[in-house]
C-alpha atoms as one frame of an Amber mdcrd trajectory, in Angstrom:
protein
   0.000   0.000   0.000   1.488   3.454  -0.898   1.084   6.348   1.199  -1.539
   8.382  -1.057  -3.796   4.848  -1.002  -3.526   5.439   3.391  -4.494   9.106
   2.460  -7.573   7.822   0.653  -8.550   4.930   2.205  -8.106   6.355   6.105
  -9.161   9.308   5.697 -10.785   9.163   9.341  -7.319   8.798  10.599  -5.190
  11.220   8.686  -7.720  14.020   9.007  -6.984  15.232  12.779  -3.110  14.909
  11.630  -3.557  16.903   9.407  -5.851  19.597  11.055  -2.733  19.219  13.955
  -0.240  20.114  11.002  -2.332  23.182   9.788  -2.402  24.252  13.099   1.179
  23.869  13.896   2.416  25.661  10.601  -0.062  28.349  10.958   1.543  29.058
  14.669   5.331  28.742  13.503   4.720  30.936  10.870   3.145  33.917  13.138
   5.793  33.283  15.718   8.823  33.512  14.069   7.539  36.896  12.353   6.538
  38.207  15.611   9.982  36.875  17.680  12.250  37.561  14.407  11.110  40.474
  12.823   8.345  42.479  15.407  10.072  42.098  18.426  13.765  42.611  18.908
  15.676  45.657  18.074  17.925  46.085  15.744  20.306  48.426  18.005  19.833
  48.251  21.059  22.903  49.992  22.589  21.756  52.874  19.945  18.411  53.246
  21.485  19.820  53.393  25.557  22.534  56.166  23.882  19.995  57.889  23.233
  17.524  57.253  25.782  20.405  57.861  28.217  21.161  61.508  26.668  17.779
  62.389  27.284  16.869  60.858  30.739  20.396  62.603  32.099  19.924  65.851
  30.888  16.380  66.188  31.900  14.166  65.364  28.935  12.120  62.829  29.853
   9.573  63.560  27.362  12.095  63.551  24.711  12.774  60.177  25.794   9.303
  58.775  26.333   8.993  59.653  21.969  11.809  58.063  21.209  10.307  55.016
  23.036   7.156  55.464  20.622   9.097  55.639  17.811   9.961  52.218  18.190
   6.370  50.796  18.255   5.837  47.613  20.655   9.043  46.346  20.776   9.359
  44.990  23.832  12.608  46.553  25.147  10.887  49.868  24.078   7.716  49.463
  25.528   8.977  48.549  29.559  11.512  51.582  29.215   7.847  53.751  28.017
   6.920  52.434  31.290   9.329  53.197  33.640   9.859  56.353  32.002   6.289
  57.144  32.665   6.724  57.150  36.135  10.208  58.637  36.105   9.127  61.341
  38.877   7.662  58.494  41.448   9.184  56.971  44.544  11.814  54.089  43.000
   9.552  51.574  44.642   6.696  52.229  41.889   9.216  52.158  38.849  10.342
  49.261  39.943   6.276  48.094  40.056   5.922  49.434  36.850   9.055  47.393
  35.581   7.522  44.152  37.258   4.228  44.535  35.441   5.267  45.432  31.897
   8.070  42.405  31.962   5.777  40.110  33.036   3.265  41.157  30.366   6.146
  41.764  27.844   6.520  37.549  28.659   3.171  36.698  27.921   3.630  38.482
  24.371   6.913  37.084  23.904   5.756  33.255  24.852   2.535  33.318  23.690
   1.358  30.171  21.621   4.702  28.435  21.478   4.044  26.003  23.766   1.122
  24.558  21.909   4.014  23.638  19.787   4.913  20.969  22.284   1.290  20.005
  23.012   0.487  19.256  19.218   3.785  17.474  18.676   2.465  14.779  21.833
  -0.962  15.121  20.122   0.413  14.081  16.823   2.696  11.069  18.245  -0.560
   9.954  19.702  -3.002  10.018  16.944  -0.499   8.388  14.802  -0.241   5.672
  17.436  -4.170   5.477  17.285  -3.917   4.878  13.668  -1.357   1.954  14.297
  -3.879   0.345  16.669  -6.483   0.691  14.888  -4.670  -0.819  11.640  -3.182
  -3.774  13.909  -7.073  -4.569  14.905  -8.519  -4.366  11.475  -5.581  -6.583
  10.210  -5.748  -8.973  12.583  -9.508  -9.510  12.474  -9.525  -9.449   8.638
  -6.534 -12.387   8.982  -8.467 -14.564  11.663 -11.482 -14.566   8.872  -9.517
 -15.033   5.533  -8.857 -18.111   3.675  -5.129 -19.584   4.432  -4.220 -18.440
   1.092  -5.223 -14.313   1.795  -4.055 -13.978   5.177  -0.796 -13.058   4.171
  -1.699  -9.911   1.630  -4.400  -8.658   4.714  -1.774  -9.369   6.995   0.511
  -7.156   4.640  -2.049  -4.391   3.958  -2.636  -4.336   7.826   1.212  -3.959
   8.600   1.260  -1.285   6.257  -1.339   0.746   7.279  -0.418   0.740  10.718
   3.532   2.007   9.724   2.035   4.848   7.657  -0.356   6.073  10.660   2.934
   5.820  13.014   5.055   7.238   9.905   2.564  10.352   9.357   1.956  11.399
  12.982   6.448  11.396  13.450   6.700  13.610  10.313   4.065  15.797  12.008
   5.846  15.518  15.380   9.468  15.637  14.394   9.426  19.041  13.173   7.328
  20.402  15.858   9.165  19.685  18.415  12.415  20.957  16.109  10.295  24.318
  15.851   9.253  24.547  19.569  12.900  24.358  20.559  13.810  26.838  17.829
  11.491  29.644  18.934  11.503  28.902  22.837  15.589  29.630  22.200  14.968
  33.290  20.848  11.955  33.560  23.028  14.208  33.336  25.810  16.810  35.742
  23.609  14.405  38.412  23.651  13.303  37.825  26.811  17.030  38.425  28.226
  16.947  41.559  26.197  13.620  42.838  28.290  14.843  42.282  31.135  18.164
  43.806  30.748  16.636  46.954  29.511  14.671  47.148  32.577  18.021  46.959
  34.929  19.467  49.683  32.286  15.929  51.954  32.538  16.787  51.913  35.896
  19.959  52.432  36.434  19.481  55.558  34.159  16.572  57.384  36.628  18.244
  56.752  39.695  21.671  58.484  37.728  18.769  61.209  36.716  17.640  61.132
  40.556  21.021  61.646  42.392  22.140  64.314  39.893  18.950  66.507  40.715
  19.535  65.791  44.459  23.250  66.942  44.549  21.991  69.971  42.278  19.581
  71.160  44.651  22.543  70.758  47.547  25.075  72.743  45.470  21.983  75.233
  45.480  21.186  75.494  48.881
């Protein structure tokens, strides 16, 4: 039996493999334009330059543009955030930081793990299909004359192998892709939350140099 014959003739089978492929494929795709192309920054040590200029010297607002310039990237949006509260107590930056790096995860992780739950999903259906193959075989060979039971038994075999064989090619690469984009997920990730020690580090520089301004005043 060739593999478009399986296609046809267990259709019942191949169908939620297939709807688990369309669904993987459809997810890898948006991901890896979000995680590759939406999210990280091109130059990030460019950006803080700048950012830094402006926080130092006063020009918060300045700053907080030049955040919005970079749409919702998230290194750009938790610096918006912390820059939004740059005259509060350091407690609630620091709550601000929390919040948008814990939603800046939820963007960043978002759907990749289904990844992983299709790829078990897949493994198992195609298992089903072997089963179910193994069954049909072996009750077709316990009612066949002598001289059949081989060919059924042959037909069985191979139906089984293809089930197994399709839900592994479905599997295989899933799993490939969930380790993929879980890797640069947690690339990006690193970048967030180094931005948020550097956001901070650059208001409490902002902070100390108005406080030892207003003593060289008085």
């Amino acid at each position: 039996m060739n593999f478009i014959t399986f296609l046809k003739d267990h259709w019942m089978h191949v169908a939620p493999i297939l709807l688990a492929a369309a669904f993987a494929i459809a997810i890898v795709i948006e991901r890896y334009q979000t995680l590759f192309r939406a999210y990280p920054m091109k130059d990030t040590q460019q950006f803080f330059d700048v950012i830094g200029q402006h926080v130092v010297s006063g020009k918060v607002q300045d700053a907080l543009v030049h955040c919005e310039k970079q749409g919702q990237k998230p290194v750009a949006v938790v610096v918006k955030q912390a820059l939004l509260r740059a005259q509060q107590p350091e407690a609630l930056i620091e709550n601000a930081l929390e919040i948008s790096i814990h939603e800046a995860q939820q963007a960043i992780q978002r759907r990749t793990a289904f990844l992983s739950t299709i790829a078990n999903v897949a493994t198992l259906l195609g298992l089903f299909g072997t089963i179910a193959g193994l069954i049909s075989s072996f009750e077709a060979v316990g009612q066949a004359d002598p001289q059949q039971k081989s060919a059924l038994l042959a037909a069985g075999i191979s139906t089984a192998m293809n089930a197994t064989m399709m839900g592994l090619a479905v599997a295989i690469p899933c799993m490939v892709a969930f380790s993929f984009l879980m890797s640069q997920s947690n690339r990006v990730m690193a970048e967030v939350e180094q931005a948020s020690v550097r956001i901070l580090d650059l208001l409490k520089q902002r902070y100390y140099r108005v406080q030892t301004e207003i003593r060289e005043a008085s």
